[in-house]
C-alpha positions in Angstrom: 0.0 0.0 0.0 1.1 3.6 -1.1 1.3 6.7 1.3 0.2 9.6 -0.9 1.1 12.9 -0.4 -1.3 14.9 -2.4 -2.3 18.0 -0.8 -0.8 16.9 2.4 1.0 18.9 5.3 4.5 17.2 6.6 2.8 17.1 9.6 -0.3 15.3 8.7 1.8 13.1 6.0 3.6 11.9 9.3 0.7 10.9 11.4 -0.9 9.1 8.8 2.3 7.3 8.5 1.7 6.1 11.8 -1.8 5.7 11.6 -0.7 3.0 8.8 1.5 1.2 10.6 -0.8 1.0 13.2 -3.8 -0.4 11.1 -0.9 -3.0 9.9 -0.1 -4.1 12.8 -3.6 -5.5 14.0 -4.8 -6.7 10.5 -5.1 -10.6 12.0 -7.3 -9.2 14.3 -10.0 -7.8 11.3 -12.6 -10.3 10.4 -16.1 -9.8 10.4 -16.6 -6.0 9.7 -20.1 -4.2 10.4 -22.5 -3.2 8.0 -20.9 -0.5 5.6 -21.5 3.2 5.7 -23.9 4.5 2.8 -22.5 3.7 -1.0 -23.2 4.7 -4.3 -21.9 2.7 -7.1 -21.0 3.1 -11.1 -19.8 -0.4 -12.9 -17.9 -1.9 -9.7 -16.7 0.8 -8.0 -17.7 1.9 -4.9 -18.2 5.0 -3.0 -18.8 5.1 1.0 -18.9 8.1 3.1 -16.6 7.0 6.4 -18.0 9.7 8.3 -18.5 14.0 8.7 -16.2 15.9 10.9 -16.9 19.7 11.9 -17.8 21.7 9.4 -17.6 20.7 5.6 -15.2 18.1 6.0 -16.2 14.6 5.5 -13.8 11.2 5.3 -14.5 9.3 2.2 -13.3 5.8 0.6 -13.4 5.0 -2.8 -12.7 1.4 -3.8 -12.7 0.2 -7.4 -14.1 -4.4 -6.8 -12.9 -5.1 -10.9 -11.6 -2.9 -12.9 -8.9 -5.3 -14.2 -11.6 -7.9 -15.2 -11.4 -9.8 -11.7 -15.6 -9.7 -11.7 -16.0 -12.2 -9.0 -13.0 -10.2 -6.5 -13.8 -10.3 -2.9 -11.3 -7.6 -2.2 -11.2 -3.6 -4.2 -8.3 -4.1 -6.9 -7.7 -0.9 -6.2 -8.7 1.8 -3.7 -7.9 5.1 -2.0 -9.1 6.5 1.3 -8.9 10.5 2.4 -10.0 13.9 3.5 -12.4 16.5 1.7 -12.6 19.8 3.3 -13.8 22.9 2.2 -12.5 26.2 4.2 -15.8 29.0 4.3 -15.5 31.5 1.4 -13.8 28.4 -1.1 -14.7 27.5 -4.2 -13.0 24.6 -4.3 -12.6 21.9 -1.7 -9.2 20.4 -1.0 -8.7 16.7 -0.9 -5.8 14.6 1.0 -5.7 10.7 0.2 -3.9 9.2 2.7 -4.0 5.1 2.0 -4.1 4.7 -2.1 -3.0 1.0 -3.5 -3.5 -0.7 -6.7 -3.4 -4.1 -7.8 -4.3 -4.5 -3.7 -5.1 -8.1 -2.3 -6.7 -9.0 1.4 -4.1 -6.8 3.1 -4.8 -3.6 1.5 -8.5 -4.2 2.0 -8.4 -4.5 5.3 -6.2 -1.9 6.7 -8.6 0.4 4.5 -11.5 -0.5 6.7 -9.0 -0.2 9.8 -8.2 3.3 8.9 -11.8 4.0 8.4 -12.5 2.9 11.9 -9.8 5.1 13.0 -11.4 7.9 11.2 -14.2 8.0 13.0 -12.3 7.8 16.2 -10.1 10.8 15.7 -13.5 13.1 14.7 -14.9 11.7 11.3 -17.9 9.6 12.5 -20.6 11.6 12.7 -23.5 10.0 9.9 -24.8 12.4 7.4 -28.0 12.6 5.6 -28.3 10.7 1.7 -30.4 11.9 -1.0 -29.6 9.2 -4.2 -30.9 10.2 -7.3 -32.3 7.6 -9.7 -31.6 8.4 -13.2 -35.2 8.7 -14.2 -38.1 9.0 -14.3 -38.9 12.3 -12.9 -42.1 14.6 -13.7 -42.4 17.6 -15.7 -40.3 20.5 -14.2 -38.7 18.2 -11.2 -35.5 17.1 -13.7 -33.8 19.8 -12.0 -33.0 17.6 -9.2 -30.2 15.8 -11.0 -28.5 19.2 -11.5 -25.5 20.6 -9.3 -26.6 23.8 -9.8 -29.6 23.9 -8.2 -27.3 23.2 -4.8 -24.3 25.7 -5.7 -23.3 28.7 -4.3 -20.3 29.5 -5.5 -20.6 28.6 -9.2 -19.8 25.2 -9.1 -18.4 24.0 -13.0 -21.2 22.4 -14.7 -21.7 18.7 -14.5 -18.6 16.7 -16.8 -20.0 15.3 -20.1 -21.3 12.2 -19.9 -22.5 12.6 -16.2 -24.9 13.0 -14.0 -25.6 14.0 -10.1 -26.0 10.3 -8.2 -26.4 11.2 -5.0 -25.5 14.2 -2.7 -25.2 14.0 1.5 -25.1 16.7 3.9 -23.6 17.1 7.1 -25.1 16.6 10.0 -24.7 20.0 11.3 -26.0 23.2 9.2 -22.6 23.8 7.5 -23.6 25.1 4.1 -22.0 22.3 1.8 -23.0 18.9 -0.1 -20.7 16.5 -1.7 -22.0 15.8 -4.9 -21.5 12.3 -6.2 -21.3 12.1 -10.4 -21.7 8.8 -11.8 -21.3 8.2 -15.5 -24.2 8.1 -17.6 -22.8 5.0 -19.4 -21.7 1.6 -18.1 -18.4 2.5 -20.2 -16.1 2.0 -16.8 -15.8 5.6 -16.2 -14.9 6.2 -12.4 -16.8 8.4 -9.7 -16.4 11.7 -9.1 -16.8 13.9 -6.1 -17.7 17.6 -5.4 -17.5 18.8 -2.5 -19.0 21.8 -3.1 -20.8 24.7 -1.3 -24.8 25.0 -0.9 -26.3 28.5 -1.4 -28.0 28.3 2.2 -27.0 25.8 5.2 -29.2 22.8 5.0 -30.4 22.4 1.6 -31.7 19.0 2.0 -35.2 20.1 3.8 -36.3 22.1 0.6 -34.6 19.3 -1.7 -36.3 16.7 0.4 -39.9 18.7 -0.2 -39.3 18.7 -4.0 -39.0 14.9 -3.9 -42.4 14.5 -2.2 -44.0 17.2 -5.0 -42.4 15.1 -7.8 -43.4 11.9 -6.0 -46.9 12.9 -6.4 -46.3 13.9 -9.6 -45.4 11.3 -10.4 -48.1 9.2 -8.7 -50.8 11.1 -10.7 -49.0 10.0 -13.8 -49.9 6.4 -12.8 -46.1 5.6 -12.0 -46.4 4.4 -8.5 -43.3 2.7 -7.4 -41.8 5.7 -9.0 -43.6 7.9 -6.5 -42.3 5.6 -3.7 -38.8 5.5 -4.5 -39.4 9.2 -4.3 -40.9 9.6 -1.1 -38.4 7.0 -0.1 -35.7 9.7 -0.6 -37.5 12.9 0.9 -37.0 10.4 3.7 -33.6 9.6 3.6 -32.5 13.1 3.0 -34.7 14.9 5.8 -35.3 12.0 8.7 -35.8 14.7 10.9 -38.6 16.8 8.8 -42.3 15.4 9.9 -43.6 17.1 6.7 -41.2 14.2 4.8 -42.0 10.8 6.8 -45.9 12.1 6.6 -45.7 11.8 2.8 -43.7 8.4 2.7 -46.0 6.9 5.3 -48.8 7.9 2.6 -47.2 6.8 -0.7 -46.1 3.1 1.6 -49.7 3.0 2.3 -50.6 4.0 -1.3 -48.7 1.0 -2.4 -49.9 -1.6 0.1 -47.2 -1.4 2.5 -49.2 -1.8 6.3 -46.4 -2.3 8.1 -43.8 -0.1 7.1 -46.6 2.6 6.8 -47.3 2.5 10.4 -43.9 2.3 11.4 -43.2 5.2 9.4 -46.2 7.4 11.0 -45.1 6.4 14.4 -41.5 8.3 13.6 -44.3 11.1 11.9 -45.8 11.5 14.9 -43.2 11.3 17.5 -41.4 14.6 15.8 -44.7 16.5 15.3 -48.1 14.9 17.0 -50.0 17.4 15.7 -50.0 15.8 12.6 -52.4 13.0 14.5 -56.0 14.6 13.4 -54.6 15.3 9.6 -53.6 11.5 9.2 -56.8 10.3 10.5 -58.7 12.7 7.9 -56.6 11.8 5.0 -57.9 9.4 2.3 -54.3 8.1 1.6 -54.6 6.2 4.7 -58.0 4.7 4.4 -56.6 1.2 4.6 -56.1 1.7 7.8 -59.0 3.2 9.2 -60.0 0.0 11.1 -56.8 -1.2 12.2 -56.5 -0.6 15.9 -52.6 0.2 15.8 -53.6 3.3 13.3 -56.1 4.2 15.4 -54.4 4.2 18.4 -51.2 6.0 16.5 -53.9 9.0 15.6 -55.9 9.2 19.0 -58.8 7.9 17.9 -58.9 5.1 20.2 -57.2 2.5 22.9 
């Protein structure tokens, strides 16, 4: 495994140094890891967010499972892990890859996920919030979504040729950034790219969040009704903490059969905003509920 200097202090080069020797020295003791952090993926590579630290600076990995043909490879061929940070007032973030390898085996693989553990120790754990973008289908004036610009601040350059805005996640704090994940449009073996790039007000994701649930109806007028879920599904993701967005999932997983999950997800509706209660019991979207006990108990209509 290489040590790459690219953007990086003497000082930080050197404690990574030793954060790699470090992660060598226990890799017997790495077996069974735990579930992965978020992903995004174009042909067999791999994206994961490792964690947020203050501000706009978030801890990334980028591992490529096959790009020398190897389809079947339980290990990334090749892979880099780093540092994105963008200073207030930037246009442009600044990125540091500490661990980079290629033609990696089991070794390289693991001390990766070592480091990424250690990330999160030394202040790069803290979960974000994930909006993916499906490449289509989206209704009439909602397209916008897939564009970077409709997040910039500071002018960020237009999307590359050839690709489009996959997925963006915010910090968990109101810093006003996004990194932007572009996947290629093509299944030609192009490679990720990221932007981390500033937002033109902190938070973005609540009003991003709200044009998912308009295009998710939208779209459900249109008669495209799994379409309309997987867009509720990510108002959801990206605003967890907006009632307004787990009100309109609950209705679409309603809308599309879904008892369960629909109750589970007005239970988190209602325990961030109960005055939502008497609405939910009014609203048609939920009439397939009306005589289960568990929704009626969830809107105060009963014991």
């Amino acid at each position: 495994m290489e040590l790459v200097r690219f953007g990086v202090t003497r000082e930080t080069a050197s404690k990574a140094a030793g954060i790699k020797k470090a992660a060598a020295a226990v890799l017997a003791a790495v077996a069974a890891m735990a579930s992965p952090p978020p992903t995004a993926h174009a042909a067999r590579e791999e994206f994961r967010v490792v964690g947020w630290g203050k501000g706009c600076r978030v801890a990334v990995g980028v591992y490529d499972w096959g790009r020398f043909g190897d389809s079947e490879s339980q290990t990334p061929a090749v892979g880099r892990v780093g540092l994105l940070s963008l200073k207030p007032g930037a246009k442009r973030a600044v990125a540091r890859w500490v661990l980079r390898w290629r033609d990696g085996g089991l070794s390289d693989w693991k001390a990766a996920l070592e480091f990424e553990d250690r990330l999160k120790k030394e202040g790069y754990g803290a979960p974000g919030y994930e909006e993916p973008l499906a490449a289509g289908p989206y209704a009439a004036g909602f397209a916008e979504l897939l564009s970077s610009s409709a997040l910039s601040a500071l002018g960020t350059p237009r999307l590359p040729r050839g690709y489009r805005l996959a997925q963006a996640d915010y910090p968990p704090g109101p810093a006003a950034c996004a990194l932007l994940i572009l996947a290629p449009l093509s299944g030609n073996g192009d490679a990720l790219k990221l932007r981390l790039a500033a937002t033109a007000s902190p938070s973005p994701r609540f009003r991003r969040s709200q044009a998912h649930v308009l295009n998710a109806a939208a779209l459900f007028k249109e008669g495209k009704v799994r379409e309309a879920l997987r867009e509720s599904a990510v108002a959801a993701s990206a605003a967890p903490d907006d009632a307004r967005a787990l009100y309109a999932h609950a209705a679409f997983l309603c809308l599309n059969g879904d008892i369960e999950a629909a109750l589970a997800e007005l239970k988190r509706t209602f325990a961030l905003d109960p005055s939502l209660r008497p609405k939910a019991w009014a609203d048609l979207d939920f009439d397939i509920l009306r005589e289960d006990p568990r929704f009626r108990r969830l809107t105060g209509q009963g014991t």
